[in-house]
N, C-alpha and C positions, 0 to 999 in steps of 0.2 A: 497593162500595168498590173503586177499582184496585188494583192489584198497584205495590208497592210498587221494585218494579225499574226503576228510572228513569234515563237515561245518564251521571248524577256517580256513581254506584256505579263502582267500579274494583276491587274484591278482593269476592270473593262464594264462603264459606264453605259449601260442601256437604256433608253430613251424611247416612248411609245406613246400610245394613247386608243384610251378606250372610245374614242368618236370613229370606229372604224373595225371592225372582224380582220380586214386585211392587214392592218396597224399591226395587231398586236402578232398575226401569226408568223407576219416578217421578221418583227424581234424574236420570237418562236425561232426559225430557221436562222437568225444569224447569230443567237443564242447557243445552240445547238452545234454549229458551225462554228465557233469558236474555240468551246470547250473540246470537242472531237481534236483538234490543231492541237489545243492545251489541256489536256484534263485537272491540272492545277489551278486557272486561272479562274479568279475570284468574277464571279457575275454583279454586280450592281443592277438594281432594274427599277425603275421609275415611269410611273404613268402622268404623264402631263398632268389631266385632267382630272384626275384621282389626287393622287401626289403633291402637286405643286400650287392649285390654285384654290383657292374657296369653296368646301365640298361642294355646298348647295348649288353652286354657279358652275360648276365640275358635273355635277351631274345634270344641271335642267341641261347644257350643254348634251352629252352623251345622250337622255331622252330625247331630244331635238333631232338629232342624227337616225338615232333607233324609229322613232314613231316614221320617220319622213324616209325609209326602207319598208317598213313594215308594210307603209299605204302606196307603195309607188308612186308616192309625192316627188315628181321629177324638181315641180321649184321648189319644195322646201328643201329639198339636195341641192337643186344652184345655188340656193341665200347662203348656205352654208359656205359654201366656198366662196362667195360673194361676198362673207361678212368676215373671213379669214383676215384682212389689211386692217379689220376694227380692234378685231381680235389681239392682233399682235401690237396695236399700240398700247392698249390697257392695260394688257398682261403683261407687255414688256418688263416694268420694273419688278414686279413679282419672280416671274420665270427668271430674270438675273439675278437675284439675291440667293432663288433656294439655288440655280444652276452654278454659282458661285461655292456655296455653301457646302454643297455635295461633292464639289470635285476637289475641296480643299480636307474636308472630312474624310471622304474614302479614297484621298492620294492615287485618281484614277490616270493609268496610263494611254486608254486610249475611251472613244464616244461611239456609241454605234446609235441611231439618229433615225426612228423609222415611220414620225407624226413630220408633219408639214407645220407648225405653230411655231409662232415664235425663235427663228432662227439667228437672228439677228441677236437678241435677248445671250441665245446659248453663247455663240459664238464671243461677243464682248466679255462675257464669265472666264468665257477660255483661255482671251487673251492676259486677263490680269494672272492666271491661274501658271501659265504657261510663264512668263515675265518671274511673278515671284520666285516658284518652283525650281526655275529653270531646266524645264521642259519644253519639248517641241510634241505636246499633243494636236491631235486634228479631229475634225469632226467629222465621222464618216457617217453621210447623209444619205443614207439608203432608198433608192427611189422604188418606190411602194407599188406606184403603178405602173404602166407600158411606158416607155420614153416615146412620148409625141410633143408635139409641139401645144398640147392642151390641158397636159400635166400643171398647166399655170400655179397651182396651188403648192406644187415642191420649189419650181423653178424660179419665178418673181421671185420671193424674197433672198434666194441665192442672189438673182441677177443683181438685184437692188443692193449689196454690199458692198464696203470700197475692196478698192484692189489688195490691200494689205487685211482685209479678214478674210478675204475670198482664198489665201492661200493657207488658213487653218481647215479648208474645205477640201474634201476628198468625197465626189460623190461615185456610191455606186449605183452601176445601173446593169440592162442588160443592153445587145445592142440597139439603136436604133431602128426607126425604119424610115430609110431616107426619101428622100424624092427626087426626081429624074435629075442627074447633073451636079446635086448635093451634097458635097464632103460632111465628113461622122466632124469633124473641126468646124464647118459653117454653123453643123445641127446645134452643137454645143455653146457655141457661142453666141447663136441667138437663140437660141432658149434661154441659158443662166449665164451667161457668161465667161463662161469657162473653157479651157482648153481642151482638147482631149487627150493631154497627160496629166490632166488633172481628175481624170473620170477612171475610175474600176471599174472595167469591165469585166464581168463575169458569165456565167449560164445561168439559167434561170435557180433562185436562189430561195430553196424551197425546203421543209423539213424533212428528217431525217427518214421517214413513214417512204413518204415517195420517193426518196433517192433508189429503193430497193426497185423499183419498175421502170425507171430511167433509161428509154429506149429499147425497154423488152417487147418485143413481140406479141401477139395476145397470145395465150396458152392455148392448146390445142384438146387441151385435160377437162375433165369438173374442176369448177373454182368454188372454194370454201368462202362465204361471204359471212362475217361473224357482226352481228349488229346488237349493240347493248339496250337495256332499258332501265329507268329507273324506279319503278315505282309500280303496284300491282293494278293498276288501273292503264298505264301505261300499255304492258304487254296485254291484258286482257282485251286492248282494244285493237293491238298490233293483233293478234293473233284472231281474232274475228274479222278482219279484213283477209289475211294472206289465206286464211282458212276457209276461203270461198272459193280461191285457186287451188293450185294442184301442185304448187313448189315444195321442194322437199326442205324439211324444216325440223330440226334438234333444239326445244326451248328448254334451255338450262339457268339454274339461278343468277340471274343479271344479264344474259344474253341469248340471240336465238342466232342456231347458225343454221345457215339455207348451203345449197347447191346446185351450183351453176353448172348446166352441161355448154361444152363449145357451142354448139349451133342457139342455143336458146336465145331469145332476143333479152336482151337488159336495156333500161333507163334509168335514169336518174336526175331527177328535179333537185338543184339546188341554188334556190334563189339569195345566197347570200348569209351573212349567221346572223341577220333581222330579215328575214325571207317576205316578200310583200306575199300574203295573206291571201289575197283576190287571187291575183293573178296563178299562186302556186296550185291552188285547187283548182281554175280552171282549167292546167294546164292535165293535172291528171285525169280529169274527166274527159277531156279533148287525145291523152293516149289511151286511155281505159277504151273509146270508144271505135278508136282505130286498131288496137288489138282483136276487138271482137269483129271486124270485118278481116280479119283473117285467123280463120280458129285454128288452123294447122299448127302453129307457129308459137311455141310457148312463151311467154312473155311476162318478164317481173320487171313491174316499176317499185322503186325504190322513192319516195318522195322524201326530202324535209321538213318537215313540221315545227322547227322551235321545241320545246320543253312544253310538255303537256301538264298544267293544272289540275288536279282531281278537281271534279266535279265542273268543270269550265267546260264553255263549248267554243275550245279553242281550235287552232286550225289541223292539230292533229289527228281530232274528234270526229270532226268534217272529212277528213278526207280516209279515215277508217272507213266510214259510215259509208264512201259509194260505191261498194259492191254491192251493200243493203239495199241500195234505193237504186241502182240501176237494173233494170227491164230486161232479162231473160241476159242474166250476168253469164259471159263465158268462161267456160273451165279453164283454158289455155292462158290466161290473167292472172296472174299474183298481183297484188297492192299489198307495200309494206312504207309503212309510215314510220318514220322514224326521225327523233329528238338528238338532242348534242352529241355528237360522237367526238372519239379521238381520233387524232391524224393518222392512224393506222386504217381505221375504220374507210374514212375518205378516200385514200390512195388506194385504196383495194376497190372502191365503187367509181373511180375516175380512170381507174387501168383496164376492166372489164367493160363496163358500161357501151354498147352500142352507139348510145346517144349519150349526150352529158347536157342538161339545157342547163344554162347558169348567166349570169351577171358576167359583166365584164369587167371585173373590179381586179386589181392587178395583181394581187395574191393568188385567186384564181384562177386566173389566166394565167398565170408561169406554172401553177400546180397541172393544171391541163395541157399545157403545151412540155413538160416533162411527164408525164405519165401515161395521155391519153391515147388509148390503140380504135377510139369509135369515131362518130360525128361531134362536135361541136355547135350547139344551138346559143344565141346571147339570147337572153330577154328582152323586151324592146315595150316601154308601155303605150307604146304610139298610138294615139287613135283612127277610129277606120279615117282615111284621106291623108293622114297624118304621112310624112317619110320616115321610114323605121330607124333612121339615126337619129330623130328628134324626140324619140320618148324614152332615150337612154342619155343621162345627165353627158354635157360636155367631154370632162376626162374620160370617160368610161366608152361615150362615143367612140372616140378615137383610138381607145383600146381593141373595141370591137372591129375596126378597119384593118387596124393592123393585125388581130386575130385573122380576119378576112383574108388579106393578103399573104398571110405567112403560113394560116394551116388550113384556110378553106371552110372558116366558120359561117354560119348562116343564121344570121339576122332573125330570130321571129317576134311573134305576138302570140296570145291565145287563139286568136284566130285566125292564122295564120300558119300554126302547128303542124296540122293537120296533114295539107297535102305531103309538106317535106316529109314529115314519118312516114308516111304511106308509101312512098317510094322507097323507102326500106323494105318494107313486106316484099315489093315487087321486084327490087334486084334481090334480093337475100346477100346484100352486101355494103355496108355500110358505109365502106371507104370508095364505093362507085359512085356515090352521091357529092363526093369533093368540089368534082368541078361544073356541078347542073346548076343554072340561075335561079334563084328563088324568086319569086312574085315579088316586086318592090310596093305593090299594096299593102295598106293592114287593112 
């Protein structure tokens, strides 16, 4: 089915929420994705959470989410989506008055729908909206994360509609991933209800940064990696880390650009845009330590750190400081830390990168499974005895399988890192590691 954005749209209602990194980069790409179709058409952009409900309740909200990422708080991530059906009775009348309000104010011709809150709420607005106006607007519900049957947090409250608001609904997705005997019609219909001509089916639906590396090949050239910083404590600390290695390096006012030769090895730690803390730095210490068991081999990790605080001893600090404090540091080792980039930024360290370790949160996994020419690691905060799908919240689980299944993603932990990188050193080829089993211990 096409996407429903066609050049008579003139107002086009965006819908988002900041309880989420993956949220908002989706409206980011169908944002984008839009205006590119139409360069006249008017953007509307509203954050649930921000926007529409009682700041203070808006934001503990939004900290709720952030802290319980930060700490690889796997339950306080389940309550969350566990406490989603509370959520949308509360706010119900709220989110219909302003959802109401808004689309009789900016006379919007179509919804593009990319938080999982309150949909029921939108949809009722739509209909009185669509009745008065006399429009046939629809809500197009943009599924944020992998279509599995665990997505419960997009899907229930679709399911849960009657059949006559279910047809102001137009969800997009990408395809599923079925199970033995399965029709894409059964998947749909018992997950939300829906039919699949009622579903947009697209490609992975990603900003405009990565559309340029979309099935390219890796370069066979030096790659220019250009990484910003904000603040003169920032770089002073980026550059005392990378500056223990041997990577070549142009620091210019607001950014440093490095150079990537073909064979070098690259990584890249991105545990998310609330990156858990612990975990990210063990993870660099655990390839920091595997690069030095093979000195030949040059090697820039690339870490995320969040926004570095002067004078904090935040997690960007931390993970400058281990070449400092590691034991007869190897030359062949760059560490570069680095804070909030732009989607230009990303797409050039998810196309290059050998390795990509990251979250299986659905943004990132369609930016990966468009872009990425290395290995694929998800995070997993399982503990030892643990099963490595059990220390990655439910959706994301499931996202992680279907990673698995479709490009040969490998599950880890911090402790767990280790061997799988190491068999990179020893084939010198990162895509032979696709089909090797990983250790199901943590």
């Amino acid at each position: 089915m096409s996407n429903e954005h066609t050049p008579e749209l003139k107002r086009i209602l965006v819908i988002t929420s900041s309880g989420g990194g993956g949220l908002i980069q989706t409206a980011n790409a169908k944002q984008q994705e839009a205006l590119a179709k139409n360069p006249n058409v008017v953007i509307v952009r509203k954050d649930l959470l921000k926007d529409w409900i009682w700041k203070p309740l808006g934001q503990f909200l939004i900290n709720f989410w952030n802290k319980a990422q930060m700490k690889g708080n796997i339950s306080a991530q389940s309550i969350c989506v566990w406490g989603q059906f509370i959520a949308d009775f509360f706010l119900h009348p709220i989110i219909f008055f302003y959802a109401l309000y808004t689309l009789f104010k900016e006379d919007v011709d179509h919804i593009i729908d990319t938080q999982p809150l309150c949909t029921s709420a939108i949809v009722k607005a739509l209909r009185i909206y669509n009745r008065k106006r006399g429009k046939h607007v629809r809500l197009e519900k943009v599924l944020v994360d992998l279509p599995t049957k665990k997505a419960t947090h997009f899907f229930s409250p679709i399911k849960k509609l009657s059949p006559e608001n279910k047809k102001l609904i137009l969800l997009t997705s990408i395809a599923p991933l079925l199970e033995e005997g399965e029709t894409a019609e059964q998947f749909w219909q018992t997950t939300c209800g829906l039919s699949e001509k009622d579903i947009n089916l697209e490609e992975v639906y990603v900003r405009q940064a990565f559309r340029q590396f979309k099935n390219k090949p890796k370069s066979k050239l030096p790659m220019r990696m250009v990484i910003r910083y904000k603040n003169a404590e920032e770089i002073r600390l980026m550059s005392k880390s990378f500056e223990k290695g041997t990577i070549p390096a142009k620091v210019r006012p607001g950014e440093v650009e490095f150079t990537i030769e073909p064979n070098d090895r690259m990584i890249t730690v991105l545990l998310g845009s609330q990156p858990a803390s612990e975990a990210t730095y063990r993870y660099a210490k655990k390839f920091a330590a595997v690069a030095k068991e093979f000195p030949k081999a040059m090697t820039y990790l690339f870490v995320f750190c969040a926004d570095h605080k002067e004078g904090e001893d935040t997690l960007f600090k931390r993970v400058a400081e281990i070449p400092m404090r590691m034991k007869n540091y190897p030359k062949n080792l760059s560490i570069i830390p680095f804070s909030f980039q732009n989607e230009d930024v990303i797409a050039s360290l998810f196309y290059r990168s050998d390795i990509n370790c990251t979250r299986s949160g659905g943004q990132t996994a369609m930016e990966l499974m468009c872009v990425s020419t290395g290995e694929m690691f998800i995070h997993s905060e399982a503990k030892k005895g643990q099963d490595l799908l059990e220390g990655i919240p439910g959706w994301e689980s499931a996202s992680a399988v279907y990673l698995q299944k479709v490009r040969g993603a490998k599950i880890v932990t911090p402790d767990t890192v280790s061997s799988v990188a190491r068999r990179l050193y020893q084939t010198g080829n990162a895509q032979a590691l696709a089909n090797r089993p990983l250790e199901s211990t943590a």
